[in-house]
C-alpha positions as CSV (number, residue, x, y, z in Angstrom):
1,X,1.0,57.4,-24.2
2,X,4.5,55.9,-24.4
3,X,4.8,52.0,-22.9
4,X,8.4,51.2,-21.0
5,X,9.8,48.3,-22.9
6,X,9.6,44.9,-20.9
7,X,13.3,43.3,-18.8
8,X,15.0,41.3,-21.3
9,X,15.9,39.2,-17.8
10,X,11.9,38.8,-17.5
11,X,11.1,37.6,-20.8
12,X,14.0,35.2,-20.4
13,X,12.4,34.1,-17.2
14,X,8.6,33.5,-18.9
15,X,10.2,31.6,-21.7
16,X,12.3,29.0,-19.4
17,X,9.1,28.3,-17.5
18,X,7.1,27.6,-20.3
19,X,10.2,25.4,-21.8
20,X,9.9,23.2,-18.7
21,X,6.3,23.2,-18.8
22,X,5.8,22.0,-22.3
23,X,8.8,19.6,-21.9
24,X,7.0,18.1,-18.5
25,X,4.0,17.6,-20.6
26,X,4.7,13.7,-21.0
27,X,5.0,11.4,-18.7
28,X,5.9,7.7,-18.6
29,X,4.9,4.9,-15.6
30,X,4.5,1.2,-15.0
31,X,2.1,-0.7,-13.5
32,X,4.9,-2.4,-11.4
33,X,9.1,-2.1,-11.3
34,X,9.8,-5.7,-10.1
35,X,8.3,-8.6,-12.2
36,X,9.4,-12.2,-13.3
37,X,11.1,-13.0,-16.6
38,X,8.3,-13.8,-18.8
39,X,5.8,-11.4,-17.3
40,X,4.0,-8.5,-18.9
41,X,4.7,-4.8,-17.9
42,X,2.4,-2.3,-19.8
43,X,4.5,1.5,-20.1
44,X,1.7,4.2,-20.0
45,X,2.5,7.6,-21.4
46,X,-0.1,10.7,-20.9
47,X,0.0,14.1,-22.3
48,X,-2.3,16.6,-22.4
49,X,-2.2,17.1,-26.1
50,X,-3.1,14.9,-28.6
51,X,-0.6,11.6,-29.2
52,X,-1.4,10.8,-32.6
53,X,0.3,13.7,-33.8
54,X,3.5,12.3,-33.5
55,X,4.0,8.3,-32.0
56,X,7.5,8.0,-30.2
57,X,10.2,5.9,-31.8
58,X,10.5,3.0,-29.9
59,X,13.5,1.3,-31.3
60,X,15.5,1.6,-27.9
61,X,12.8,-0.5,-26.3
62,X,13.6,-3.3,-29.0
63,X,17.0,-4.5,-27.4
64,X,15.4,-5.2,-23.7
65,X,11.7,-5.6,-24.2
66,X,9.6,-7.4,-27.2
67,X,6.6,-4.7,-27.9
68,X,3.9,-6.6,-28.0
69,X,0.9,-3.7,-28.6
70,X,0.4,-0.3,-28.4
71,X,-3.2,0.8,-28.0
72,X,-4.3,5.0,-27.5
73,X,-6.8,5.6,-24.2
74,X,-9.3,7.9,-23.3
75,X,-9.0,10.5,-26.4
76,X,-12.6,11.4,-25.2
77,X,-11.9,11.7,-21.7
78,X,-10.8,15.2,-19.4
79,X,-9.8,15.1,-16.2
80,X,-10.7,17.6,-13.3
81,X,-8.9,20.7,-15.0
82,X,-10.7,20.7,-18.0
83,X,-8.0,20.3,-20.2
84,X,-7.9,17.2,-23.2
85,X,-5.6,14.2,-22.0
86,X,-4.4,11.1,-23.9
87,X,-2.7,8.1,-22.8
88,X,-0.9,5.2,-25.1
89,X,-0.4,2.1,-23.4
90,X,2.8,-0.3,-24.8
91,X,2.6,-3.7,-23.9
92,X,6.2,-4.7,-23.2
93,X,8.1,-8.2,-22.3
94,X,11.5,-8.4,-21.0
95,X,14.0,-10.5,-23.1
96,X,16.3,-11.0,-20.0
97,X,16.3,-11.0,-16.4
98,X,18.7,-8.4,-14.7
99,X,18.3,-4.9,-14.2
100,X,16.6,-3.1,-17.5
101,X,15.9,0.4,-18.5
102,X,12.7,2.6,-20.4
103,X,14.9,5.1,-22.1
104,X,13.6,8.4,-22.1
105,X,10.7,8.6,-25.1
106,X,9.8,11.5,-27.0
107,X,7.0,12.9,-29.0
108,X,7.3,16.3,-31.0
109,X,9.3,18.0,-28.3
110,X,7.9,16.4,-25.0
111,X,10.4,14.2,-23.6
112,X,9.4,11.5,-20.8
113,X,12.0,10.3,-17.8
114,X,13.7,6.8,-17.9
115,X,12.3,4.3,-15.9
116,X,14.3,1.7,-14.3
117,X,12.5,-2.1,-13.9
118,X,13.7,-4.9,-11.5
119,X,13.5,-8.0,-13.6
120,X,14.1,-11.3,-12.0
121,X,14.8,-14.9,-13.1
122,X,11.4,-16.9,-13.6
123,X,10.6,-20.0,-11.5
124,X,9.6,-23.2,-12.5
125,X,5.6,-23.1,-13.0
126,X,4.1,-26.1,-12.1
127,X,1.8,-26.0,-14.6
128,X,-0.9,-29.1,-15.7
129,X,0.5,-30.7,-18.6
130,X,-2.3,-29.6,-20.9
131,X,-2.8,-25.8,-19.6
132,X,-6.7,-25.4,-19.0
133,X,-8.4,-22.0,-19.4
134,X,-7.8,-21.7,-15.5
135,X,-5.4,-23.1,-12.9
136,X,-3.1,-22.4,-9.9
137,X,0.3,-22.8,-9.4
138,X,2.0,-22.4,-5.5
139,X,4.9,-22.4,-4.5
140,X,6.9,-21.8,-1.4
141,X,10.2,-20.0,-1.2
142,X,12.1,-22.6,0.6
143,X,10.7,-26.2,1.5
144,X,12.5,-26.2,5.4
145,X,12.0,-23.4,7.8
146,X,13.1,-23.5,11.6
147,X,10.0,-22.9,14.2
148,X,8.4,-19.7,14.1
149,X,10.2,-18.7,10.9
150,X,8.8,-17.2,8.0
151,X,7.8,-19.1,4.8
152,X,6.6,-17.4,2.3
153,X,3.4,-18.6,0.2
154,X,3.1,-17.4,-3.1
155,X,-0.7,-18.5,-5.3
156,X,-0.7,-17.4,-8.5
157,X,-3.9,-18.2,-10.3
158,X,-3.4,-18.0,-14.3
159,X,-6.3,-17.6,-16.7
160,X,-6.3,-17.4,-20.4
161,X,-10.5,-16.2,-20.8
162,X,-12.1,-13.0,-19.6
163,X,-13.6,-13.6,-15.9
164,X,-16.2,-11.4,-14.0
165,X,-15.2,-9.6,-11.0
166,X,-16.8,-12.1,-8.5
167,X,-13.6,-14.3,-8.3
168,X,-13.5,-15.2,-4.7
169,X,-10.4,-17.3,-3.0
170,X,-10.9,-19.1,0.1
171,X,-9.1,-18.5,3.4
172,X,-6.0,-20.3,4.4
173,X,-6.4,-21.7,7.6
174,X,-3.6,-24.2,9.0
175,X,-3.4,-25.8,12.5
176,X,-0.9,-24.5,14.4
177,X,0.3,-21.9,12.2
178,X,0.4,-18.2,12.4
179,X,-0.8,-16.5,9.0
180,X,-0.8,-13.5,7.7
181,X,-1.2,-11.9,4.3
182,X,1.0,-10.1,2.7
183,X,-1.0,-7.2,1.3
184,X,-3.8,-6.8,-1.6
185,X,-3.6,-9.6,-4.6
186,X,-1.9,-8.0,-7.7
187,X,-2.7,-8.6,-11.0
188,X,-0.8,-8.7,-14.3
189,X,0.1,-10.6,-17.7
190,X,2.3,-13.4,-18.8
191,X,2.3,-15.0,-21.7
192,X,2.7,-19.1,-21.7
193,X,3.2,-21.2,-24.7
194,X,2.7,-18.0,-26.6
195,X,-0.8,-17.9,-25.2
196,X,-1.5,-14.6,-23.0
197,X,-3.1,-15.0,-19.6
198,X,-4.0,-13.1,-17.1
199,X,-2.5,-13.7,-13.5
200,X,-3.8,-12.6,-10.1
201,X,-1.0,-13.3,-7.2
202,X,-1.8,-13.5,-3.6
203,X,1.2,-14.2,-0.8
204,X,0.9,-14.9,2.3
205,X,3.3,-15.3,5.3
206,X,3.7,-18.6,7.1
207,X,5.0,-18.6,11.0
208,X,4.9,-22.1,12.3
209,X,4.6,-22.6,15.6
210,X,5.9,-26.6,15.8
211,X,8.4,-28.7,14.7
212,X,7.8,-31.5,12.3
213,X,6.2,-31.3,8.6
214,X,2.8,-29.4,8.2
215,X,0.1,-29.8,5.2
216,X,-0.5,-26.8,3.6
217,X,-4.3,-27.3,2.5
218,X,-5.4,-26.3,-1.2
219,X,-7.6,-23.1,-1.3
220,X,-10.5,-23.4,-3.5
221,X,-10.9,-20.6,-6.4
222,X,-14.4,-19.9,-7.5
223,X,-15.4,-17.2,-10.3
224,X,-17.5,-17.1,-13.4
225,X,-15.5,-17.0,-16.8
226,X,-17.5,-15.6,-19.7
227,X,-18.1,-17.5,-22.9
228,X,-19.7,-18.3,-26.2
229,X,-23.4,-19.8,-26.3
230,X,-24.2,-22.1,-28.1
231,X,-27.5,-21.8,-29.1
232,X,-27.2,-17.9,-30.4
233,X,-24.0,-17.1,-32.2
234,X,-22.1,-14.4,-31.0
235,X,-23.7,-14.5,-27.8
236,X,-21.5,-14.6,-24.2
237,X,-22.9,-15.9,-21.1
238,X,-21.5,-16.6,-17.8
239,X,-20.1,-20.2,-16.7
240,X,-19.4,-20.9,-13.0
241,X,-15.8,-22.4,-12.2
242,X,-13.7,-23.8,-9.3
243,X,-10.1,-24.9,-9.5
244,X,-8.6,-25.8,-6.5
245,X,-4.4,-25.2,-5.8
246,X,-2.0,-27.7,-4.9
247,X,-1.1,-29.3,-1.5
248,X,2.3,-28.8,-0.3
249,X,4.2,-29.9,2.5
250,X,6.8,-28.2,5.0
251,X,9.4,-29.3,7.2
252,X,9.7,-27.0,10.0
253,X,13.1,-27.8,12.2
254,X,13.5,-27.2,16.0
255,X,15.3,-24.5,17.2
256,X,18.8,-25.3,17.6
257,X,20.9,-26.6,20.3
258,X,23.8,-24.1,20.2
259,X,20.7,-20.9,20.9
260,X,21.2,-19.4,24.0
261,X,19.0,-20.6,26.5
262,X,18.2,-17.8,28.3
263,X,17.4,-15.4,25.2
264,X,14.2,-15.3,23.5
265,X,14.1,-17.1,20.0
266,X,14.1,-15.1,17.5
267,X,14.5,-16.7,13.9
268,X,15.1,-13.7,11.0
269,X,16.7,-13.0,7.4
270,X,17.8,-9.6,8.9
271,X,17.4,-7.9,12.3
272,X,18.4,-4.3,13.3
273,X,19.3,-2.4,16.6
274,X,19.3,1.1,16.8
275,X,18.5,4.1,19.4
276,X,17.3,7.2,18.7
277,X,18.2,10.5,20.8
278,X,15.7,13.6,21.0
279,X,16.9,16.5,23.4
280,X,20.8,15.1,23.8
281,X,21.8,17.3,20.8
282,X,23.6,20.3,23.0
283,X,24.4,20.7,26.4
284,X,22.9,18.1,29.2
285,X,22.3,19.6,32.1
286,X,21.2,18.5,35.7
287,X,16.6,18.2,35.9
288,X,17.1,17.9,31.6
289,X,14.9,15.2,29.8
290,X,16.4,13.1,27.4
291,X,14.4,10.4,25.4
292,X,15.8,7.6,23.7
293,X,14.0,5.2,22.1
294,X,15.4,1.5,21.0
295,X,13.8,0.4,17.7
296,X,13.9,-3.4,16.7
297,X,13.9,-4.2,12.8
298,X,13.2,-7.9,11.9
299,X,12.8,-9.1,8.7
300,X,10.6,-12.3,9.2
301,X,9.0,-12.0,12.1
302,X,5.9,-10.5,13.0
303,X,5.9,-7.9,15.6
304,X,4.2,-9.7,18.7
305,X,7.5,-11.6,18.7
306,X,9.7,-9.3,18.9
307,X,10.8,-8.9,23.0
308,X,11.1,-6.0,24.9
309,X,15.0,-4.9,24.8
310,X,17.1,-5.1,28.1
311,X,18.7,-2.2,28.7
312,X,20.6,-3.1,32.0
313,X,21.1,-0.8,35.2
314,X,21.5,2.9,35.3
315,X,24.3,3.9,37.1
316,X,23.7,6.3,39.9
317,X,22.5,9.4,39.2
318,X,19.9,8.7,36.4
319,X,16.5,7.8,36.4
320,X,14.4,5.7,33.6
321,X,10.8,6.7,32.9
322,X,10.3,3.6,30.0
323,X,6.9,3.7,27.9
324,X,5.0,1.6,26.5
325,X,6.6,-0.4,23.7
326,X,4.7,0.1,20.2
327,X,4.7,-2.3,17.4
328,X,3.8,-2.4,13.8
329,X,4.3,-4.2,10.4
330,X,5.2,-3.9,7.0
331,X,5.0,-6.1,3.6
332,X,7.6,-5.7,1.3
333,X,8.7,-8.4,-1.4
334,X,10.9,-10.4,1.0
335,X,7.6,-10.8,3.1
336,X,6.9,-9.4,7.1
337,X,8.9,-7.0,8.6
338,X,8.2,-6.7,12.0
339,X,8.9,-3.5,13.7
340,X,9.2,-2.4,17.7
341,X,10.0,0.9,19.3
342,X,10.8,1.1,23.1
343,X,11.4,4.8,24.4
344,X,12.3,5.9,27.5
345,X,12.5,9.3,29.3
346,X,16.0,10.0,30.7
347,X,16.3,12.3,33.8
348,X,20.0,13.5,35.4
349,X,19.7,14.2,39.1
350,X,23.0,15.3,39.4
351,X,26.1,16.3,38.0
352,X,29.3,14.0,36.6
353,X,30.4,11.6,33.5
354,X,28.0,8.8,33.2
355,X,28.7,5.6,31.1
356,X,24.9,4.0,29.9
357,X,25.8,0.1,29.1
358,X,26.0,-1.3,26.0
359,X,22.7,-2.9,24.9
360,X,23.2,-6.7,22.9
361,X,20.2,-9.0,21.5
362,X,20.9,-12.7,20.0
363,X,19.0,-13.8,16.9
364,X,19.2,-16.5,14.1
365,X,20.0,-15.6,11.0
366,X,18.2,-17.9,8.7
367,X,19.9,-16.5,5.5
368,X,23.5,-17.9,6.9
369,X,21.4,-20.6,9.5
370,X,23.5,-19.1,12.4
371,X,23.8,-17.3,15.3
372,X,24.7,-13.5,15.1
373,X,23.8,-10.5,17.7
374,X,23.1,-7.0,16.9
375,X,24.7,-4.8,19.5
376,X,24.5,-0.9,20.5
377,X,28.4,0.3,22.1
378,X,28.5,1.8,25.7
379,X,27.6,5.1,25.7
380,X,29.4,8.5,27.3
381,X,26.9,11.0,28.6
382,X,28.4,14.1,30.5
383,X,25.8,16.2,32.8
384,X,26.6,19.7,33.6
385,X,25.2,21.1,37.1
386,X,22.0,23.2,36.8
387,X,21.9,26.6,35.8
388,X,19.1,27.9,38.1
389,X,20.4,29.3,41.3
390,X,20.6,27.8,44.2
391,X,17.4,29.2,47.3
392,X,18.5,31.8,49.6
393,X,18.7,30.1,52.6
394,X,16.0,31.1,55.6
395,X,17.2,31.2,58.9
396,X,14.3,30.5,61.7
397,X,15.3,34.1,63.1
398,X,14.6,35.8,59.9
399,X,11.4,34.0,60.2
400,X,10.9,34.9,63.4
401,X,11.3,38.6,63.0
402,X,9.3,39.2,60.0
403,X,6.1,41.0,60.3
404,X,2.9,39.1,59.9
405,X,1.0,42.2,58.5
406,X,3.9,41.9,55.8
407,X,3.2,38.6,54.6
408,X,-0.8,38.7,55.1
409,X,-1.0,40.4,51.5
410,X,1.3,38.3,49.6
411,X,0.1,34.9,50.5
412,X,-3.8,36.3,49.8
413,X,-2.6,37.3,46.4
414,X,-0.8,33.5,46.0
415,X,-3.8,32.4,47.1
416,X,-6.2,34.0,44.2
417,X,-3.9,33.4,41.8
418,X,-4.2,29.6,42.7
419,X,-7.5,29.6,42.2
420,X,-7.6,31.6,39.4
421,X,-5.3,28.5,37.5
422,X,-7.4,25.8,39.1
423,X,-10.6,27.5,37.8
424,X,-9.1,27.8,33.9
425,X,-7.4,24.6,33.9
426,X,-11.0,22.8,35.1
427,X,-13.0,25.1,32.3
428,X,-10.3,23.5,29.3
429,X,-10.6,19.7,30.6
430,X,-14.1,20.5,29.9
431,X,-13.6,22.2,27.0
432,X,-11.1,19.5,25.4
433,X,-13.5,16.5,26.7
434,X,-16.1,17.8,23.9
435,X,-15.9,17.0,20.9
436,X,-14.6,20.1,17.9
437,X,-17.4,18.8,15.2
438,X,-20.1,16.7,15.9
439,X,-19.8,13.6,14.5
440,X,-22.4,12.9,11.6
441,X,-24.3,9.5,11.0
442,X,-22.4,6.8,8.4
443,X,-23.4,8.0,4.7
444,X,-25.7,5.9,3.2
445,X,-24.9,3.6,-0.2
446,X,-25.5,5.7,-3.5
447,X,-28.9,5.2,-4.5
448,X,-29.9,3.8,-7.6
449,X,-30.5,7.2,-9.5
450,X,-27.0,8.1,-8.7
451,X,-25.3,5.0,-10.1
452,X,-27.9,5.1,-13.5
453,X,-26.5,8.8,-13.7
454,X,-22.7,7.6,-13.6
455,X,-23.2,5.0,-15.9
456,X,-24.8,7.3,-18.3
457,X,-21.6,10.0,-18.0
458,X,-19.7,6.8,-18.3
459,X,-21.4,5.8,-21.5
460,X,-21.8,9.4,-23.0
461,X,-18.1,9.9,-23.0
462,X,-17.7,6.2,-24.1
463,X,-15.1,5.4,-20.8
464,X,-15.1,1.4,-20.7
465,X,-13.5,1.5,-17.7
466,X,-15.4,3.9,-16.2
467,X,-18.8,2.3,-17.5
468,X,-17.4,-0.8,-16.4
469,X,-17.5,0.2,-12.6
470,X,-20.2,2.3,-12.7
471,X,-21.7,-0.9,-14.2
472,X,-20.9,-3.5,-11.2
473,X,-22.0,-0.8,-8.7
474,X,-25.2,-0.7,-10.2
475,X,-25.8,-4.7,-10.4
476,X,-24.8,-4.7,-6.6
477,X,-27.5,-3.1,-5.7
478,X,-30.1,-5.0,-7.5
479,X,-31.8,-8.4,-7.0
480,X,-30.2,-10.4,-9.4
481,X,-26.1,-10.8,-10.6
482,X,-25.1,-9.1,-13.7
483,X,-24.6,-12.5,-15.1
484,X,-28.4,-13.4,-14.8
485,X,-30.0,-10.2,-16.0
486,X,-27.2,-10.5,-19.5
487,X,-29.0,-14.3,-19.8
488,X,-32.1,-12.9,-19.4
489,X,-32.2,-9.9,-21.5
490,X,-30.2,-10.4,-25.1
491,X,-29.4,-6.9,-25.2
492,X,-27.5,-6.2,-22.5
493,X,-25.7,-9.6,-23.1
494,X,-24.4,-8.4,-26.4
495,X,-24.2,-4.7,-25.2
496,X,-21.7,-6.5,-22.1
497,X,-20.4,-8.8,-25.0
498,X,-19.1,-5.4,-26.4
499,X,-17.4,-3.8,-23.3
500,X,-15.7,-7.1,-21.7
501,X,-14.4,-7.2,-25.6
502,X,-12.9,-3.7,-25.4
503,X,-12.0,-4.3,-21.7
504,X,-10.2,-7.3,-22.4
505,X,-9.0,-8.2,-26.4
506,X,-5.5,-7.5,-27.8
507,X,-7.0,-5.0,-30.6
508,X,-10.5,-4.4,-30.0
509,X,-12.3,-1.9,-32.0
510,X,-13.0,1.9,-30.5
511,X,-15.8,1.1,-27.6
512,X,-19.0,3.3,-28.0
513,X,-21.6,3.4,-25.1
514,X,-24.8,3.8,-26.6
515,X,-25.3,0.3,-27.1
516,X,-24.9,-0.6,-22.8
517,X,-27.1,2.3,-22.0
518,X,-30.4,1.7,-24.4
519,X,-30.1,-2.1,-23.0
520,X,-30.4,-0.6,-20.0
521,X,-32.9,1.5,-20.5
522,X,-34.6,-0.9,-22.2
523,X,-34.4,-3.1,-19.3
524,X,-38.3,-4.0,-18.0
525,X,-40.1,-2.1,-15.7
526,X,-38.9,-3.1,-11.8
527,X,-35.7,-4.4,-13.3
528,X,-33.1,-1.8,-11.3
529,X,-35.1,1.3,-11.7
530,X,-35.0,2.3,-8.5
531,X,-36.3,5.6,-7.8
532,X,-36.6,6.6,-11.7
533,X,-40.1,4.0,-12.0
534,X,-38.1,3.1,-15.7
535,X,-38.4,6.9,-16.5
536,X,-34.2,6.9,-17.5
537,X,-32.8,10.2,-19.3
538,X,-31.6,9.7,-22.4
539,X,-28.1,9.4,-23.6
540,X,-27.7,12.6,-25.3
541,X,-30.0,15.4,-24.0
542,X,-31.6,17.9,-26.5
């Protein structure tokens, strides 16, 4: 049986796809784009074939960035497709502030995208003069702020030793002011004095509500740093620590004497006026409904003080239906953004040119320190007459003459019908009052079987950082810390000694698991067996 030769234009087709796909097969990211000059950014590239066959040439990096380390991740690892991944992680530090480039890196023929990376000038660190294994440096962005203006807090605490995941920071609490964070605490590297430390940055936004100069109180930073023991070499144990951050103070002006009296305050870097139209696109025409809504940007302030925007009278012939205003926030890396967004319904009742007025709000611009108005132009709106016809008129002798055996049928049809709507629109009230799924109770924690069983995965496929959660979740969920069962029990001390040295040095040798999961096996009977009475499977099941 003869076979029809395949389309030339097909195989071409096959072969680009595959081009693309094998040349997607690396890809490059950052743990961050915007960092300080002197920070750490690690570059992680992942393919799905194995890395050691061919390491990229990183010689472009050398002008912009000093490579500090290159380490190869998860070789034994697969994600949910089944298919082998790798990822090396390069260590980089920026030689200059300014706006730097990755290049593009390439392995064999897999070729990654540039990255571009925000890098800025680095503040002065108040720093003890001796740096100790842990301390905190604050720092606010500007020393004087007016009233109800935003200062920005910024705690970075700086550690040069391995710490346990039980660091805890106390709230900041200040009389008279408004606080609100600014998002989750980020972590990242930075070397000091050639010494590499880890930093964990937490911001918060300051919005003081009187004049005159506030105390900013120190927050107290507890955790538990591991080290060596003295009594049994090579041995780690925990050691509880506190530092506590410096006090600062801040002068907060008055609001000044040139603001407009009768407009509310309203102290921002940036501030933004614009309306939004929905159903004004085409032809307007008389019993339409337009919406516009009035949406207020404010860099600085949060959005409970942001006012609702005057929009002046209507002229005659249109009516406002306003909502409710709604309000939310952002954090970005200049600090609040408050956002507001007024809509109102817009209904012609008859025919002509109308002129809406223009719409003006005051606000200080603390950037400049002076007074500045945003301001939306008059606005032209043109109505057209209706396009439904206008009702026959009825005269009363029309009326009059009719016959009543005529309209007897008619209005007992109207009549059913009615009733016919009232009945379906009662049966879906009822129908959208109940719920579509039945709500289920809240799922209960893992059990203690479950969490042995990840850790064992973990362990099996020697995943540090995998083992290393799976590891915490477990402790959480037993009587005593992590930190007292490792002083307790030598063998899961060293076995822990083992991870936190793969989680955490510069060149650590390849991690292996078996070592964490016999300790806890090994582990006494009661001590977090849970449900398994201290019958645990074994690593590797025959």
């Amino acid at each position: 049986m003869s076979t029809r030769p395949m389309n030339p234009w097909i195989l071409l087709i096959v072969w680009l796809a595959s081009s693309l796909v094998e040349a997607s097969g690396l890809t490059a990211s950052v743990d961050r784009r915007s960092l300080t000059l002197g920070e750490i950014v690690e570059l992680r590239l992942e393919a799905d074939t194995a890395l050691l066959d061919g390491r990229p040439d990183l010689q472009a990096l050398s002008a912009q960035f000093e490579i500090l380390e290159t380490r190869l991740l998860g070789r034994d690892s697969k994600d949910g497709d089944g298919r082998h991944r790798e990822q090396l992680l390069i260590t980089l530090q920026p030689r200059l502030s300014g706006e730097l480039r990755i290049p593009a890196l390439q392995i064999g023929d897999k070729r990654s995208q540039p990255i571009r990376l925000q890098v800025m000038a680095a503040r002065p660190l108040q720093a003890p003069s001796e740096l100790a294994a842990v301390f905190i440096d604050a720092q606010l962005d500007q020393p004087r702020v007016y009233v109800q203006a935003q200062s920005l807090l910024t705690l970075r605490i700086f550690h040069s030793v391995a710490l346990y995941d039980d660091s805890q920071l106390s709230p900041l609490e200040i009389e008279d002011v408004h606080v609100v964070p600014l998002g989750r605490a980020r972590t990242y590297e930075q070397q000091i004095n050639g010494v590499r430390h880890g930093v964990i940055e937490v911001r918060y936004a300051l919005f003081p509500q009187r004049s005159g100069t506030l105390q900013i109180p120190p927050l107290l930073f507890s955790a538990t740093a591991l080290e060596e023991s003295g009594s049994v070499p090579g041995l780690r144990s925990g050691r509880p620590l506190q530092v506590r951050s410096p006090s600062l103070r801040l002068e907060v002006r008055p609001r000044p004497a040139d603001y407009p009296a009768d407009q509310p305050w309203l102290p921002a870097r940036s501030l933004q006026l614009e309306e939004i139209w929905r159903g004004a696109e085409g032809e307007i025409r008389v019993g339409d409904s337009l919406t516009r809504t009035l949406r207020l940007r404010a860099e600085g302030l949060p959005p409970a003080q942001l006012p609702e925007v005057a929009q002046g009278p209507l002229p005659e012939g249109l009516r406002r239906y306003p909502d409710q205003p709604r309000q939310r926030e952002q954090s970005a890396s200049g600090g609040l953004i408050g956002i507001q967004e007024q809509a109102s319904a817009l209904v012609p009742t008859g025919a002509g040119d109308f002129l809406l007025p223009a719409i003006e709000v005051f606000w200080w611009n603390t950037e400049e320190d002076r007074l500045v108005s945003s301001r939306l132009p008059e606005r032209p709106l043109q109505v057209l007459a209706s396009r439904l016809p206008a009702a026959p008129s009825v005269t009363p002798s029309s009326v009059e003459t009719a016959p009543a055996a005529r309209l007897w049928p008619w209005q007992l049809a109207s009549l059913l019908l009615l009733c016919a709507n009232l009945l379906t629109l009662a049966l879906w009230w009822r129908a959208r009052r109940q719920p579509a799924i039945l709500r289920s109770s809240t799922p209960s924690a893992p059990s203690t079987r479950i969490l042995l069983e990840d850790l064992r995965r973990a362990c099996q496929h020697n995943d540090a950082q995998a083992a290393r959660q799976a590891l915490d979740a477990w402790a959480r969920q037993q009587p005593h810390t992590l930190a007292e069962l490792a002083a307790r029990h030598s063998a899961l001390n060293v076995a822990l000694d083992g991870l936190n040295g793969a989680l955490y040095s510069e060149s650590g040798p390849r991690w292996q698991g078996e070592s964490l999961w016999q300790a806890v096996v090994r582990l006494p009977a009661g001590v977090g067996d849970g449900e398994h009475n201290g019958e645990l499977p074994p690593l590797y099941p025959r």
